[in-house]
C-alpha positions as CSV (number, residue, x, y, z in Angstrom):
1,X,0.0,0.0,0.0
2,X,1.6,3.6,-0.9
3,X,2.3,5.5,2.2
4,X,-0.4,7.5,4.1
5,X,0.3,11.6,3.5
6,X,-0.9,13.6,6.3
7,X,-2.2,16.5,4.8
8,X,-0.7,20.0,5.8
9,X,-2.7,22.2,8.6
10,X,-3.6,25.9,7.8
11,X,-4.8,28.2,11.0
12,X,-6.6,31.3,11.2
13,X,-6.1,33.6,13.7
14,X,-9.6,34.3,14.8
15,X,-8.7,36.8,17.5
16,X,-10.7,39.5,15.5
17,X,-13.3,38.1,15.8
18,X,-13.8,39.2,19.6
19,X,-12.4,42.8,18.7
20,X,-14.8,45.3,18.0
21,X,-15.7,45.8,14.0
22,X,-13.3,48.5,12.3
23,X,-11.4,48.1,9.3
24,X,-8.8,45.9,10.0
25,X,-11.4,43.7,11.4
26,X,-13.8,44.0,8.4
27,X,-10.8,43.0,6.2
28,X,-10.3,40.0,8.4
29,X,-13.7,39.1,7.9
30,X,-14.4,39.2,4.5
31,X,-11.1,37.7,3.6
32,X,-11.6,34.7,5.1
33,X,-15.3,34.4,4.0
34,X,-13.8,34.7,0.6
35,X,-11.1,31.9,1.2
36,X,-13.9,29.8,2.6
37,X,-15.7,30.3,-0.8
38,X,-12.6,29.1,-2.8
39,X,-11.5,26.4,-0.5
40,X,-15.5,25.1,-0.7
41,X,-15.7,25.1,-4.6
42,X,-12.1,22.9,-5.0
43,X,-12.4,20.2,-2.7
44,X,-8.8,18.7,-4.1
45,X,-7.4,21.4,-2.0
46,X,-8.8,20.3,1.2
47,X,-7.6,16.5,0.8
48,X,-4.0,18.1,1.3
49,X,-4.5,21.0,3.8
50,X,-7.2,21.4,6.7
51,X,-8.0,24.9,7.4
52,X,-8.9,25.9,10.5
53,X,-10.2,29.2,12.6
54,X,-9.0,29.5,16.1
55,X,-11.5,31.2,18.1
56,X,-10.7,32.4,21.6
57,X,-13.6,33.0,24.5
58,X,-16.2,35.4,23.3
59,X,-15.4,35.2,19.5
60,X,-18.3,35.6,16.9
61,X,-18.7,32.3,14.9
62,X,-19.1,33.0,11.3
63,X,-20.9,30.4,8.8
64,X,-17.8,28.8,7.1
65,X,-17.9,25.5,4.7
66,X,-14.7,24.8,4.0
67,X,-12.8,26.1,7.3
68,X,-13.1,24.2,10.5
69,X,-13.5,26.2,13.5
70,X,-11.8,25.7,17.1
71,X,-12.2,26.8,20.3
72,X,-8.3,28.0,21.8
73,X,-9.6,29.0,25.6
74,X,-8.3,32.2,26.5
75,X,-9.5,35.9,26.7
76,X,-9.0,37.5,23.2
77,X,-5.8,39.7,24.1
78,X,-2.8,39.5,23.2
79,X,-1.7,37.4,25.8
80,X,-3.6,34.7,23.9
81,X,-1.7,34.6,20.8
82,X,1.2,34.3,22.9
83,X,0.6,31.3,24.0
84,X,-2.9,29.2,24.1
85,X,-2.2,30.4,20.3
86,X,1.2,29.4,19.7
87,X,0.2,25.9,21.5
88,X,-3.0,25.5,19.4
89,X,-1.1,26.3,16.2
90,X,2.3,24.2,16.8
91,X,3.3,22.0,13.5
92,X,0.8,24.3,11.4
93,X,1.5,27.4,9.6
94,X,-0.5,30.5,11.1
95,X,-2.0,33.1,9.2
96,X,-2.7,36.4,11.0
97,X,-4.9,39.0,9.5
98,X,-4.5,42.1,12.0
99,X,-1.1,43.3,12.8
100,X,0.0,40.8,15.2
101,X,0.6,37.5,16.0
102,X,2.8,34.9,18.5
103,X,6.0,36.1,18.9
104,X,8.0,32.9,19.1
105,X,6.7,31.2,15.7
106,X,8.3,31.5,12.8
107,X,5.5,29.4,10.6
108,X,3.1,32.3,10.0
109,X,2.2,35.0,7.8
110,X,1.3,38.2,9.4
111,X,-0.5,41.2,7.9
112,X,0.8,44.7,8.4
113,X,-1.9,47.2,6.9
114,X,-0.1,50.7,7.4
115,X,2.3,52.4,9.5
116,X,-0.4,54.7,11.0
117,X,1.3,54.1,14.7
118,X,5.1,55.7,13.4
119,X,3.5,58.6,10.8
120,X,0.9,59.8,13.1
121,X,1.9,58.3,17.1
122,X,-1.1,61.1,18.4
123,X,-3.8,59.0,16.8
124,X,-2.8,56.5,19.6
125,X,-2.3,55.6,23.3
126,X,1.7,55.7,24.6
127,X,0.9,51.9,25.1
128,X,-0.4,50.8,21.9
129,X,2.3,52.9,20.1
130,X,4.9,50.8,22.1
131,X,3.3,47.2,21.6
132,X,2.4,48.0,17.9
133,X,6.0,49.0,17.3
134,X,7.8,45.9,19.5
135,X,5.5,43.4,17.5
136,X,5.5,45.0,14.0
137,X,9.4,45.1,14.4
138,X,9.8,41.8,15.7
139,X,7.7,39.8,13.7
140,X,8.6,41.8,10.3
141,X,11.6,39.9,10.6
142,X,10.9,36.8,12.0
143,X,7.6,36.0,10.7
144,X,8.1,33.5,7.1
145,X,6.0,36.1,5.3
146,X,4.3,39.5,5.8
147,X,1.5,40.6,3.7
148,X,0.0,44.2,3.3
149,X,-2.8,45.9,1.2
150,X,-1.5,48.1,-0.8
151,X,2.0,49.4,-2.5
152,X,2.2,52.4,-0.6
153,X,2.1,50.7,2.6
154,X,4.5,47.8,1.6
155,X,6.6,51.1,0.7
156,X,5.9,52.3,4.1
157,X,6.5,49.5,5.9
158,X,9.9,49.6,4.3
159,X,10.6,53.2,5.4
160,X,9.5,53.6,9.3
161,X,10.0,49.8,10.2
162,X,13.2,49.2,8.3
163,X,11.8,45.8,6.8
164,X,13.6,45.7,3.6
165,X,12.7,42.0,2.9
166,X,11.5,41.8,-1.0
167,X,8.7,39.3,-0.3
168,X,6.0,41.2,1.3
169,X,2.9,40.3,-0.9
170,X,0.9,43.3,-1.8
171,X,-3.2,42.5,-1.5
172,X,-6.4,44.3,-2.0
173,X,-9.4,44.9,-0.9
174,X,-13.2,45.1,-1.4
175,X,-16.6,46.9,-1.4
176,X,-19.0,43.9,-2.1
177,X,-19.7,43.5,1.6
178,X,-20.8,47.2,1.3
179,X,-23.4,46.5,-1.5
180,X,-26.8,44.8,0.7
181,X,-30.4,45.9,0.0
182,X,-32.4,47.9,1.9
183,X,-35.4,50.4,2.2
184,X,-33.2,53.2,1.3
185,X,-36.4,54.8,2.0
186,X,-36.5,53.8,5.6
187,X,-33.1,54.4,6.5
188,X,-32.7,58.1,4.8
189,X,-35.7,59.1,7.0
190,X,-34.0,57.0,10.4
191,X,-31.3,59.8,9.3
192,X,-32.8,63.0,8.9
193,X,-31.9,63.1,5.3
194,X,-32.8,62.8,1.6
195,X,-31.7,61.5,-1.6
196,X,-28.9,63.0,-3.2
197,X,-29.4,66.2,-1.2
198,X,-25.9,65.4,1.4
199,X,-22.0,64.4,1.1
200,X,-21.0,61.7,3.1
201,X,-18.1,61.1,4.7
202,X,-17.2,57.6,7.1
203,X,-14.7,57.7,9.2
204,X,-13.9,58.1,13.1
205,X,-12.6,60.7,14.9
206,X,-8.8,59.9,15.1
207,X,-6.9,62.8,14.0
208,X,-5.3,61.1,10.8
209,X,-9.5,60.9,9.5
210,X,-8.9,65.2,9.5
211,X,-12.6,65.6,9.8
212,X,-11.6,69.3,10.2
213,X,-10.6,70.0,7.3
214,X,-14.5,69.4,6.4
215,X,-15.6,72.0,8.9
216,X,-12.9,74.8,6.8
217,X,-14.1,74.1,3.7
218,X,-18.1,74.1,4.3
219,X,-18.0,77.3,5.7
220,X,-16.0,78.8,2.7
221,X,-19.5,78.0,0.5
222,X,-22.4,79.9,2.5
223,X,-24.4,78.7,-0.6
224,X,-23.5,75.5,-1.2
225,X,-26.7,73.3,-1.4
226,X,-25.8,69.8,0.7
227,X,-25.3,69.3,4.4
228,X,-21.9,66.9,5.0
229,X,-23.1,63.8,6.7
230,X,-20.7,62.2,8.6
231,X,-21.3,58.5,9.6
232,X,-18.8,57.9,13.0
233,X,-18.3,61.2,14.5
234,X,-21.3,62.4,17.4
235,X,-20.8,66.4,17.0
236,X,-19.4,69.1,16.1
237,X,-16.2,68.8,18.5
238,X,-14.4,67.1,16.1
239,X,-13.6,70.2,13.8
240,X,-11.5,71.4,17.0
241,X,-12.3,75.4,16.8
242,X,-13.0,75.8,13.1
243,X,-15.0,77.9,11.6
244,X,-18.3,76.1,11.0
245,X,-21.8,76.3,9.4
246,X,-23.6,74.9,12.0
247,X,-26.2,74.1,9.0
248,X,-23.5,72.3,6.9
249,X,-23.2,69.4,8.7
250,X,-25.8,66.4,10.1
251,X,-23.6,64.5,12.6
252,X,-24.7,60.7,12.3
253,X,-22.8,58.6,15.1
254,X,-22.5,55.5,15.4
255,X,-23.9,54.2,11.6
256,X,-24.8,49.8,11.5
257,X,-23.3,48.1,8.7
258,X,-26.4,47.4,7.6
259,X,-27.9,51.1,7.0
260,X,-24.5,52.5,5.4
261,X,-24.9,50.8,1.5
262,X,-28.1,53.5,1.8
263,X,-26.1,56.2,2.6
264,X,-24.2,55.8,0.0
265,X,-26.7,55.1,-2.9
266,X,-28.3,57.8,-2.4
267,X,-25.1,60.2,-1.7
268,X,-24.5,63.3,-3.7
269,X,-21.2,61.9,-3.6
270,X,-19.1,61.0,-0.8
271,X,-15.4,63.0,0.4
272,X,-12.7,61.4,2.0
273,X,-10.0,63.7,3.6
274,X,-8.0,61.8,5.7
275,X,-4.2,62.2,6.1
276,X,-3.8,59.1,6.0
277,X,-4.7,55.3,4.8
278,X,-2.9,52.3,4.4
279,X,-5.9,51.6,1.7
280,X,-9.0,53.5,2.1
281,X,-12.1,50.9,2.4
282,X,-14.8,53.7,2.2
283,X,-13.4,54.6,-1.0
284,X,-14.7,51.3,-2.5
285,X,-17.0,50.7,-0.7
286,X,-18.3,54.3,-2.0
287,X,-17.7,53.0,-6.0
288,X,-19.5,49.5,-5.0
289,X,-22.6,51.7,-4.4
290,X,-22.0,54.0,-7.4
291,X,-21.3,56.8,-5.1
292,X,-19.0,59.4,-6.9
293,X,-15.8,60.0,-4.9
294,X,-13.6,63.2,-3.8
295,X,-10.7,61.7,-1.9
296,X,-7.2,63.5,-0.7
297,X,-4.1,63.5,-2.3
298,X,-2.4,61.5,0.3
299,X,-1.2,58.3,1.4
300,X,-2.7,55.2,-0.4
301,X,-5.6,57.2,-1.6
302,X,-4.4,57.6,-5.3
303,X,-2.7,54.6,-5.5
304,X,-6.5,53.0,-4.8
305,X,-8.8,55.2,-6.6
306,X,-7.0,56.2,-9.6
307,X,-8.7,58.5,-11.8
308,X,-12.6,57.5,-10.1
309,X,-11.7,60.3,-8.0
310,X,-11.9,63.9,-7.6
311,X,-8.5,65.0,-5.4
312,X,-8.1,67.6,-3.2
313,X,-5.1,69.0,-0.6
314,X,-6.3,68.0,2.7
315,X,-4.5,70.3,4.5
316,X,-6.0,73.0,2.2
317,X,-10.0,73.9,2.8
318,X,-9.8,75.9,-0.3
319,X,-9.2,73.0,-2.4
320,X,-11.8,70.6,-0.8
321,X,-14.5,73.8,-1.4
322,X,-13.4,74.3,-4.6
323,X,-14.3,70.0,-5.4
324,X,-17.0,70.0,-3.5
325,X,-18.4,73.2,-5.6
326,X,-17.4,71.2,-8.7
327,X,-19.7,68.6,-7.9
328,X,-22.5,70.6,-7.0
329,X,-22.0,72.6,-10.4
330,X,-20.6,71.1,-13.4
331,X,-23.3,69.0,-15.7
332,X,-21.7,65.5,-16.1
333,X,-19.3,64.8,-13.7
334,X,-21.3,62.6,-11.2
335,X,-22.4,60.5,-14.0
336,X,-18.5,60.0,-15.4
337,X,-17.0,59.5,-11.5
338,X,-19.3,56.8,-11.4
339,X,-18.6,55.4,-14.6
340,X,-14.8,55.4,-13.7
341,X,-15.7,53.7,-10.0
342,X,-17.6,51.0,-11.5
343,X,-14.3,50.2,-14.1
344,X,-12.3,51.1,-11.1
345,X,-14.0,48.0,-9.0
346,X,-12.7,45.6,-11.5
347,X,-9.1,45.6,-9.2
348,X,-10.7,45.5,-6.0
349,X,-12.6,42.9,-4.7
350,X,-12.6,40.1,-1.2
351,X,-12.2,37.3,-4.2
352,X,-9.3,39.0,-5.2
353,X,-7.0,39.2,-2.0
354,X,-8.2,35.6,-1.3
355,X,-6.9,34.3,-4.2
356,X,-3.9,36.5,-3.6
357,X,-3.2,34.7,-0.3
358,X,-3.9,31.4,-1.3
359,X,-2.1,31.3,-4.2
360,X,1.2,32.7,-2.3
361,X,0.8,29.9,0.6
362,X,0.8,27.9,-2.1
363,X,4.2,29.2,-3.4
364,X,5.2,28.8,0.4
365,X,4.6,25.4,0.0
366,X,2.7,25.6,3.2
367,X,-1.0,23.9,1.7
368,X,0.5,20.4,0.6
């Protein structure tokens, strides 16, 4: 009889899943529902890798078909990776979707999505900073491979963390998660607001988002027609002593996932001003709901949007007025920014950075 092969093991880092949903989080999540859809339509693959989520206490069990799911006991800190973790996942190779991972394993992939914590250290605690930089530095050069979403933070990455390895594999991602039905109707009147008659803008208030620059630029157009509705932030605080319309802006709060594909369908369009991204999620997820899109020169932002975007400075209110005028003015343009997002979308999608992943574990050689 030929000898038995014992088919490689695969585990997710399901840590995330206990964290609260931002981002990094929402790119965990729809990157491994994506790899779940792949995995579940070649069944060849699973005869010579398991896959498996590891799911500390308190974790959110998603609906997967392809990937097993385990319970690693532990509270979901970072404590936990280091060890129930690191147990849980010895002989297999580890893939980690959100910055960190065990620090004494070398069998794991670990994604890095932007250097926020070096460019801009105010937009977080003395504590985090320290962690985020002892773990990114360690495991940048221990880890077997890192993987980031987007050129300009693989750049980055190479800049402020000194991680001049050549094999840090560049993903995407997507807006399809963004794109659910609902009384758009129901939810613009939930809101205070009506269609195509605001700007949105997503974001929190972490001083890289520069909501401020908003609050300039509004009150340089005393006739401009649409209140800026921003999803995220509670009031007016976060324009910190600006000069603002106190009629240019609807302050939203906290917005569910489920009422925000409304928002933007039925946007004017939607701004983005932040100093800076590692990719720019609302961006897409904007385009997926054929939301035009004004977006600053900074960062990842042009890499990701290309020309489906109108640019502005965003350390200049001037120039955000002067796009936001544009769009309130000039016949056409909504109708080609969304002509451009929807080509634009062709690059970015959860499928995508799946395949991305799996096909470079392949190369690995970590998936049998």
């Amino acid at each position: 009889m030929p000898p038995t092969v014992t088919p490689a093991r695969v585990v997710f880092n399901g840590r995330f899943l206990a964290q609260p949903h931002t981002g990094v989080q929402r790119y965990a999540l729809e990157t491994l529902r994506a790899l779940d859809a792949l995995l579940a339509a070649a069944p060849a693959r699973l005869l010579r890798a398991h896959y498996e989520l590891a799911l500390p206490d308190g974790a959110t069990v998603p609906a997967m078909s392809a990937v097993r799911t385990a319970h690693v006991p532990g509270h979901a800190s970072h404590r936990w990776e280091q060890w129930p973790l690191l147990r849980h996942a010895r002989g297999a190779f580890l893939v980690n979707f959100s910055y960190s991972g065990p620090w004494l394993k070398r069998s794991q992939l670990v994604t890095v999505h932007d250097a926020t914590a070096r460019v801009m250290p105010e937009t977080f605690s003395r504590g985090y900073r320290w962690f985020h930089d002892a773990s990114v530095g360690l495991l940048g050069r221990s880890a077997r491979s890192l993987m980031t979403v987007s050129h300009f933070s693989r750049d980055e990455l190479r800049r402020h963390f000194g991680l001049l390895r050549s094999d840090i594999v560049v993903g995407v991602e997507g807006g399809e998660h963004a794109c659910s039905r609902a009384d758009d109707d129901a939810v613009l009147r939930r809101h205070g607001l009506v269609p195509r008659g605001y700007v949105l803008s997503v974001g929190s208030e972490k001083p890289n988002k520069n909501f401020g620059i908003l609050g300039s630029a509004v009150a340089l157009l005393p006739q401009f027609p649409w209140p800026v509705a921003v999803a995220g932030a509670r009031d007016i605080g976060i324009f910190r002593g600006a000069a603002v319309r106190a009629d240019g802006f609807r302050f939203l709060g906290f917005v569910p996932d489920e009422d925000l594909p409304a928002l933007y369908r039925q946007a004017a369009c939607f701004v983005l001003p932040s100093l800076y991204e590692g990719f720019g999620l609302p961006a897409v997820e904007a385009m997926a709901n054929d939301c035009p899109v004004l977006a600053a020169r900074a960062a990842s932002l042009p890499e990701v949007c290309g020309d489906a975007a109108l640019y502005f400075d965003p350390r200049d209110p001037a120039s955000v007025a002067a796009q936001l005028q544009r769009m309130a003015t000039e016949p056409g343009l909504r109708e080609q920014l969304q002509a451009a997002g929807r080509e634009r979308l062709r690059q970015y999608n959860w499928d995508t950075n799946a395949r991305i992943l799996l096909e470079h574990l392949d190369t690995l050689g970590v998936t049998g």
